[in-house]
C-alpha positions as a Markdown table, in Angstrom:
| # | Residue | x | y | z |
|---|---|---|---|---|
| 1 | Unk | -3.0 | -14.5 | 24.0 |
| 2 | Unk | -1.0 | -15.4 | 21.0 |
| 3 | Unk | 3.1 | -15.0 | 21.5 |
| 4 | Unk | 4.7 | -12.0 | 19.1 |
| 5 | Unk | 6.8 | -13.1 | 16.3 |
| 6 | Unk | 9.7 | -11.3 | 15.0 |
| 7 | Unk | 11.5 | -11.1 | 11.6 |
| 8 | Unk | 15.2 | -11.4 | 11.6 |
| 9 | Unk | 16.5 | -10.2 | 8.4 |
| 10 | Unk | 20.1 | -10.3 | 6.6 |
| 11 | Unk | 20.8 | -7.9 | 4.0 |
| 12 | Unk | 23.9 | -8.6 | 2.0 |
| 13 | Unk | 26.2 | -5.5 | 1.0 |
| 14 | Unk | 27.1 | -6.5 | -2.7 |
| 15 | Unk | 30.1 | -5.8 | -4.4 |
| 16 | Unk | 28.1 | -2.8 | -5.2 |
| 17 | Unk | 25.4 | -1.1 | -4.2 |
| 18 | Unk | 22.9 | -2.3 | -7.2 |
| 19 | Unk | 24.1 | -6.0 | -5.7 |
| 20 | Unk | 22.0 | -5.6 | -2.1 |
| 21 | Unk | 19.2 | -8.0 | -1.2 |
| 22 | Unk | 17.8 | -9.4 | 1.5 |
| 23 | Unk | 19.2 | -12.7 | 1.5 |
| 24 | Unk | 17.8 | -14.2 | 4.8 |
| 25 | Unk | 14.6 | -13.8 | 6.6 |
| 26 | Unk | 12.8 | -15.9 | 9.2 |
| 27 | Unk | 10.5 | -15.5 | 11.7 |
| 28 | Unk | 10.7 | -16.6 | 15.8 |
| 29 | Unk | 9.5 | -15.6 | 19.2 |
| 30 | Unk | 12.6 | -15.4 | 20.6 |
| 31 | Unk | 14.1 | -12.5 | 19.3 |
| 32 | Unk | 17.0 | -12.4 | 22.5 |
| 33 | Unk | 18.7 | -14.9 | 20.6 |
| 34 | Unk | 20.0 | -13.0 | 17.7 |
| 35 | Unk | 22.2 | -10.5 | 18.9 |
| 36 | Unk | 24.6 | -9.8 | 16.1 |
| 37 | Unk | 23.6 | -7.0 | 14.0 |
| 38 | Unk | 26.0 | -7.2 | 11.4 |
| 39 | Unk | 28.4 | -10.3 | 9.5 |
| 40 | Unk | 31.6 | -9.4 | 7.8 |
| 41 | Unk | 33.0 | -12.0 | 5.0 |
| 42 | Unk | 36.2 | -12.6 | 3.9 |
| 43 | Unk | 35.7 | -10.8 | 0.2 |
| 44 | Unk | 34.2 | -7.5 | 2.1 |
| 45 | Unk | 31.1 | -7.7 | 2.3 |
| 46 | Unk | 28.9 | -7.3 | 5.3 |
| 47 | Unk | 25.5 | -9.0 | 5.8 |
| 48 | Unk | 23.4 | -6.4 | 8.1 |
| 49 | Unk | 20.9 | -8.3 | 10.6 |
| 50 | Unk | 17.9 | -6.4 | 11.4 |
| 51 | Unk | 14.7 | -7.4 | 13.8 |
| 52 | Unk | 11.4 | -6.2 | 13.9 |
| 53 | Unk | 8.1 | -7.2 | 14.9 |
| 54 | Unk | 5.6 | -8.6 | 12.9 |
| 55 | Unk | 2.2 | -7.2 | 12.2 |
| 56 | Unk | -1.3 | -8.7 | 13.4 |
| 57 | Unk | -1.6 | -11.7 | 10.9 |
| 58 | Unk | 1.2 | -10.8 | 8.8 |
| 59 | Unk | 2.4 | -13.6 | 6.6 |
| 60 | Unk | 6.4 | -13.3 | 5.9 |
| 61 | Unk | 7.8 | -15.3 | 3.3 |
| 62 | Unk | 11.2 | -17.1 | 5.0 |
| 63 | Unk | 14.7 | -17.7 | 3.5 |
| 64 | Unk | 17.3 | -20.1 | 4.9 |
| 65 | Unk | 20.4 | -18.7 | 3.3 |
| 66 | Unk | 22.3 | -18.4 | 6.6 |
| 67 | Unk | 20.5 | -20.1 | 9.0 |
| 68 | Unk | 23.8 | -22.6 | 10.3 |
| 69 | Unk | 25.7 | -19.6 | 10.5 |
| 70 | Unk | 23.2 | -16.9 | 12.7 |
| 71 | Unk | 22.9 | -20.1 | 14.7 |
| 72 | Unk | 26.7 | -20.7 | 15.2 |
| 73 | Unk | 27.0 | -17.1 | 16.5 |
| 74 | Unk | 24.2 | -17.8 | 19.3 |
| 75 | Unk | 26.1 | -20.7 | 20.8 |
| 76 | Unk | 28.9 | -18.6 | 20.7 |
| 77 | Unk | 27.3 | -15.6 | 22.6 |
| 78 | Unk | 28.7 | -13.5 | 19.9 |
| 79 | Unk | 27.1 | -10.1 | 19.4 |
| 80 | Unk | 27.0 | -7.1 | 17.5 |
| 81 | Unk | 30.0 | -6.8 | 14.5 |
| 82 | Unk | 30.9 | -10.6 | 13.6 |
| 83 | Unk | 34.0 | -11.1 | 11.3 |
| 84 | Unk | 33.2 | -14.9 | 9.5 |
| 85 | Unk | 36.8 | -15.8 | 10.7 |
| 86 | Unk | 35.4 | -15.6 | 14.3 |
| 87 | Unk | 34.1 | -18.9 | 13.6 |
């Protein structure tokens, strides 16, 4: 039996509502490990981390745009609301 993946995906607020887009995506079996649900940056704007589980032979097209800093917030335990100046 094959492991399930999940997509872990970062929206990024804008400076205005017609600026949102997902701005990181990528999949992983250990879903546990990403535990913050939203980033706040110093200009105000928030990046919004959502999970979900991927379909039966879905294919997800990844981008690395934050990678270094979801991974930074792992080792740190941080979860849930995470200011950048946390880190």
């Amino acid at each position: 039996m094959s492991r399930k993946r999940w997509v872990i995906e970062g929206t990024w607020s804008g400076y205005t509502g017609s600026q949102r887009h997902v701005c990181h995506r990528v999949v992983t079996t250990n879903p546990d490990k990403f535990d913050v649900t939203c980033i706040g940056f110093s200009d105000n704007t928030t990046m919004l981390i959502t999970k979900r589980e991927c379909k039966p032979r879905e294919r997800v097209t990844e981008k690395h745009g934050y990678d270094r800093l979801l991974e930074e917030c792992a080792i740190k335990g941080l979860s849930g609301y995470v200011n950048v100046s946390q880190l």
